[in-house]
N, C-alpha and C positions, 0 to 999 in steps of 0.2 A: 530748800533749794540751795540756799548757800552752804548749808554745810556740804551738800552734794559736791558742789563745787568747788569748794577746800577739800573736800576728799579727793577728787580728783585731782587739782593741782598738785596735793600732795605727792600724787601718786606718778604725776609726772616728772616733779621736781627728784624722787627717789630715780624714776627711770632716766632721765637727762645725767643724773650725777654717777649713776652705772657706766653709760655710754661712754663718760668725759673717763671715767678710771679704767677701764676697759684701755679707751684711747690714748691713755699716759700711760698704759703697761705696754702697749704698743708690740701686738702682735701680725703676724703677715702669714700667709699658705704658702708653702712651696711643695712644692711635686719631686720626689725623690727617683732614684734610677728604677724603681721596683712599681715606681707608677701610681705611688700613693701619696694623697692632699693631706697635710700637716701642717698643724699651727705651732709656730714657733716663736720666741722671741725677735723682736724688730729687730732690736741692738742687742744680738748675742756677743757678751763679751768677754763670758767663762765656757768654753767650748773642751769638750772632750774627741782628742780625734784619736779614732782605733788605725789607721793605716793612710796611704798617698800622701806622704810626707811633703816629698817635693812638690806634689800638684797643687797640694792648699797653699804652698808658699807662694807658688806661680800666680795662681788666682789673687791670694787675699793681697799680697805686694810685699814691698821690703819691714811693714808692719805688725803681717799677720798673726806672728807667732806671741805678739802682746795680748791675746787673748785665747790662748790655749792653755788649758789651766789642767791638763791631764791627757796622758797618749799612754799606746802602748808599745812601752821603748825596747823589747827586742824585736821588737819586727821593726823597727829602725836599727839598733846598734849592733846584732847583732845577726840579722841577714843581708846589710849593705852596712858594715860598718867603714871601711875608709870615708862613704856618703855621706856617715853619721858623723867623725870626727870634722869629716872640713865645715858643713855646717854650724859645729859647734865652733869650730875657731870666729866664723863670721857671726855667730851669735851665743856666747855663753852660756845666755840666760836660759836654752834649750834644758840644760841639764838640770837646772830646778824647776821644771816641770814635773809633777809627780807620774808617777807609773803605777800604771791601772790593773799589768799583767796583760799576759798575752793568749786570746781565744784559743790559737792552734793547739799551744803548748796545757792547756787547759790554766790557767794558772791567771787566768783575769780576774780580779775580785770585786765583786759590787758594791762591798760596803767602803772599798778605798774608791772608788769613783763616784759613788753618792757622799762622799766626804771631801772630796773635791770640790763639792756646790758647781757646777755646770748649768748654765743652760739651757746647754744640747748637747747631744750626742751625735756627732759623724763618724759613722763605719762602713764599712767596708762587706758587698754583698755576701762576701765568705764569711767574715764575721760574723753576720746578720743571723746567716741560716745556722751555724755553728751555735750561736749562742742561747738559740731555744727561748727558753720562759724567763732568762736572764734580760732580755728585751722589754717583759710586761714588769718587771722590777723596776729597771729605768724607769721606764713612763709612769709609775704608780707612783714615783721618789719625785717626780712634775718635771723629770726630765725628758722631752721628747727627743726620741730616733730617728734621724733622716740616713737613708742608703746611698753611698756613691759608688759606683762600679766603672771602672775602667778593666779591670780583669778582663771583663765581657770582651773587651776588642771589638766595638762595633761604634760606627758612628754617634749613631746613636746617643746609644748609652756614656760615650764619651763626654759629648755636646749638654745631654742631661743634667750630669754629675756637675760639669762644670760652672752649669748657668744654676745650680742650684747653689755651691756652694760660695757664686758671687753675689748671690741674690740675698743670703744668709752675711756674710763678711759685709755687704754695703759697696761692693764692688762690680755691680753688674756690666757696667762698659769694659771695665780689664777683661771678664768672662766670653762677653761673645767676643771680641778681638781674638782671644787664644778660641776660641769652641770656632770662629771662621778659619781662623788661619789651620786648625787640625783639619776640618773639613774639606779643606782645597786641596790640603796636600794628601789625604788619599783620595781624592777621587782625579788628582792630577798620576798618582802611579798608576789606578786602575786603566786611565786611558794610555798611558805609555804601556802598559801591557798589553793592553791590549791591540795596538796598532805596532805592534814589535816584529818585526822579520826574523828575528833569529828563532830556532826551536827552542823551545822548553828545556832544562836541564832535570834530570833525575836527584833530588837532594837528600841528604839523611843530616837530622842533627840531634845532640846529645849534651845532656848539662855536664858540665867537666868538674861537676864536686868532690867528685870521686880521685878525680885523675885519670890517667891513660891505664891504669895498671887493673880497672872495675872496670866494666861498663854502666853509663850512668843511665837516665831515663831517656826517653829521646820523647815526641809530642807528634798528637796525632792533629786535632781537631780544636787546640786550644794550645795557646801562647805561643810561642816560636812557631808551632805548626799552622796553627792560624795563620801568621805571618807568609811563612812560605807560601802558604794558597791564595792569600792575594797578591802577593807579589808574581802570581803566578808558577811556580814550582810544582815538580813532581814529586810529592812526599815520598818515601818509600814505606815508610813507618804505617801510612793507609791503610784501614782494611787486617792487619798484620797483629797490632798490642793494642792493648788499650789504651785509657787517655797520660798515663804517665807510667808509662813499666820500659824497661831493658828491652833493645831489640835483640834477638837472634844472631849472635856476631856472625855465624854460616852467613844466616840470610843475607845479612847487610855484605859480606863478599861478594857473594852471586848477584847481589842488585848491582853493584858494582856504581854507588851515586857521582854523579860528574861535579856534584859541590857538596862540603860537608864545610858544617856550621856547630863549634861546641862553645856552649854557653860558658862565661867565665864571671866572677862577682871577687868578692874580699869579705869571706865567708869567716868565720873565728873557727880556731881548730880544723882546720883543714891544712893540711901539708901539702898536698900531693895537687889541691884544685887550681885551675886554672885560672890566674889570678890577673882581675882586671878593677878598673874605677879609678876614683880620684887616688893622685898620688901614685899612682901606679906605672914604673917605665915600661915600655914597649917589649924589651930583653928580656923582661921576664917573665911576658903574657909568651912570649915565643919562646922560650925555655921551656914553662909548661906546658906549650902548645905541643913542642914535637913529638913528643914520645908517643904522642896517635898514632902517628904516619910510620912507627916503629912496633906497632902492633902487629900479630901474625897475617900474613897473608896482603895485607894493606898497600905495601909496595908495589902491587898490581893492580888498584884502586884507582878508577879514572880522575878522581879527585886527586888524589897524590899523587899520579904521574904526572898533569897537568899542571899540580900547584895550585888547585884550587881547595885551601884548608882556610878556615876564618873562625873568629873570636867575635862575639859579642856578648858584650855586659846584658846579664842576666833579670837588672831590673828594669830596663830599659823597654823592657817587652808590655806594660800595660800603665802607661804613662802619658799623660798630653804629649812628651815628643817622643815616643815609639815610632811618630810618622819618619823619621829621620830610620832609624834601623830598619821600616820596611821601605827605603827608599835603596837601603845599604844592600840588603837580602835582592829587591828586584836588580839592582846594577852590577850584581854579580850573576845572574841567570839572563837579565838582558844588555848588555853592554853599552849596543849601538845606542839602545832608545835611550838610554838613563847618562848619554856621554857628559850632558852639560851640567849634569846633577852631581854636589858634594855633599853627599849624606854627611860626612866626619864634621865640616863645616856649618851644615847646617844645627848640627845637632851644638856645636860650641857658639853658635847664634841665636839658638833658642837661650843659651844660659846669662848670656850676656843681657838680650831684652827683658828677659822676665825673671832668672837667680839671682840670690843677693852673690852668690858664688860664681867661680870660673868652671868649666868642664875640662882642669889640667889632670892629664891621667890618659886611659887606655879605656875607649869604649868600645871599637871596632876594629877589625884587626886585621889582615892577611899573613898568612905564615913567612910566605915570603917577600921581600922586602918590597 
């Protein structure tokens, strides 16, 4: 009987001392944008982020980046790079960050990011699906994958992403603050839309990587184009290409759009692109701007006879404050309703409460002055 009973003790004392190490490894679940429960480390504090540079910073605070111990730096320095230098000014230490390579580019390698030592892995839902069986590698190396998507443009998914990745950093109250404050500000455009007296405007927009001299992608159903539909606009691109190809330069004459929208960044090796972001003056986001309005036929374009030609920064489209650019996109299609609203303002308000940076540069634009 007694020994029964020292067996069992034992057996409790073994399970009691599991719990207790268990409880000092100190893990928690969080639910990713893709809807899946994941155990993570409590105190992640080697973090690998594949993409939303700015958002993690927004969430995690003027701290964050003290524990990111691996990214993948050309989808930072080298598709928003003016975004990338001022950064680095406000924080050095970015650039001894190791690079992991980059999904898109195929060129991401797993045995430099399991040599990283990471806790976790934060990516990015195009990443995710991009990267295939390179995902069961992480996890097998005892690195778990959480997904944040903001690409998606939906509340949602925004609100998700967010509250996961302050839930992860130990920053949950920073997260619903920024996941309420995005949430009001679209469904405060949605209703200004919706109660708008003015008609609809017919829109067409186009990324300016190219220059005026291609034509570049324009968007049907996703990012800018998304945008325009809830801001209420009439795509013209609809129905017409797919989700990122060249429109029909014919066609875009005969549609004849009453507002045209070319996306602008600070691209590497681009000449001719339409160059906006930090650091960026005004004179020469409109230098590259005009040469559209000097395209064939365009001069009869209700957009260009009116002067309704605009510039938006290109990354600005799936980010916590995107609500500010679709605030910019509705107040140019609805005037009246959007009078008391400063999209430029709000958007250098968001940087101010939540960037360790200023938003000095060119992020939205009108051709004319």
């Amino acid at each position: 009987m007694f020994r029964r009973l020292f067996t069992s003790l034992a057996a409790l004392a073994v399970s009691m001392t599991l719990l207790v190490s268990i409880a000092q490894a100190g893990t928690i679940f969080v639910t990713d944008a893709l809807g899946r429960k994941i155990e993570v480390p409590a105190n992640a504090n080697r973090i690998l982020l594949g993409f939303y540079f700015e958002d993690f910073y927004a969430i995690g605070g003027p701290d964050a980046y003290d524990k990111v111990v691996a990214i993948s730096k050309s989808a930072w320095h080298d598709w928003r790079n003016s975004q990338w230098k001022t950064y680095v000014a406000a924080n050095p230490k970015i650039t001894e960050i190791t690079d992991v390579g980059e999904v898109d580019a195929g060129t991401f390698s797993i045995e430099t990011a399991i040599a990283s030592k990471p806790d976790i892995a934060i990516i990015a839902a195009w990443q995710f699906r991009a990267m295939g069986d390179t995902v069961g590698k992480l996890e097998a190396a005892g690195i778990p994958v959480v997904v944040a998507d903001y690409n998606a443009q939906t509340v949602k998914k925004h609100i998700s992403s967010t509250l996961m990745i302050g839930q992860i950093l130990g920053t949950e109250d920073r997260a619903q603050k920024l996941a309420d404050q995005y949430a009001a500000a679209i469904a405060d455009v949605k209703a200004r839309v919706k109660k708008a007296v003015e008609d609809s405007k017919r829109v067409y927009v186009e990324i300016g990587s190219k220059g005026a001299g291609e034509f570049g992608n324009t968007y049907t159903d996703h990012m800018w184009g998304k945008m325009i539909a809830l801001a209420g606009g009439k795509n013209i691109a609809l129905g017409q290409v797919g989700r990122s190809t060249p429109l029909n330069p014919e066609f875009i004459l005969a549609a004849s759009p009453q507002a045209v929208f070319i996306a602008g960044s600070y691209w590497t090796n681009r000449e001719n692109a339409v160059v906006m972001g930090f650091g960026v003056k005004p004179e020469l986001t409109r230098e590259r701007l005009m040469p559209y309005t000097k395209r064939p036929g365009w001069n009869g374009m209700d957009a260009v006879k009116s002067g309704n030609i605009h510039a938006l920064y290109h990354g600005g489209a799936r980010t916590l404050y995107d609500f500010t650019f679709l605030q910019y996109i509705a107040k140019v299609l609805y005037p009246q309703a959007f009078a008391d609203i400063d999209p430029i303002a709000n958007h250098r308000q968001f940087y101010e409460t939540w960037l360790p940076v200023t938003a000095d540069g060119v992020f939205m634009l009108k051709l004319g002055k």
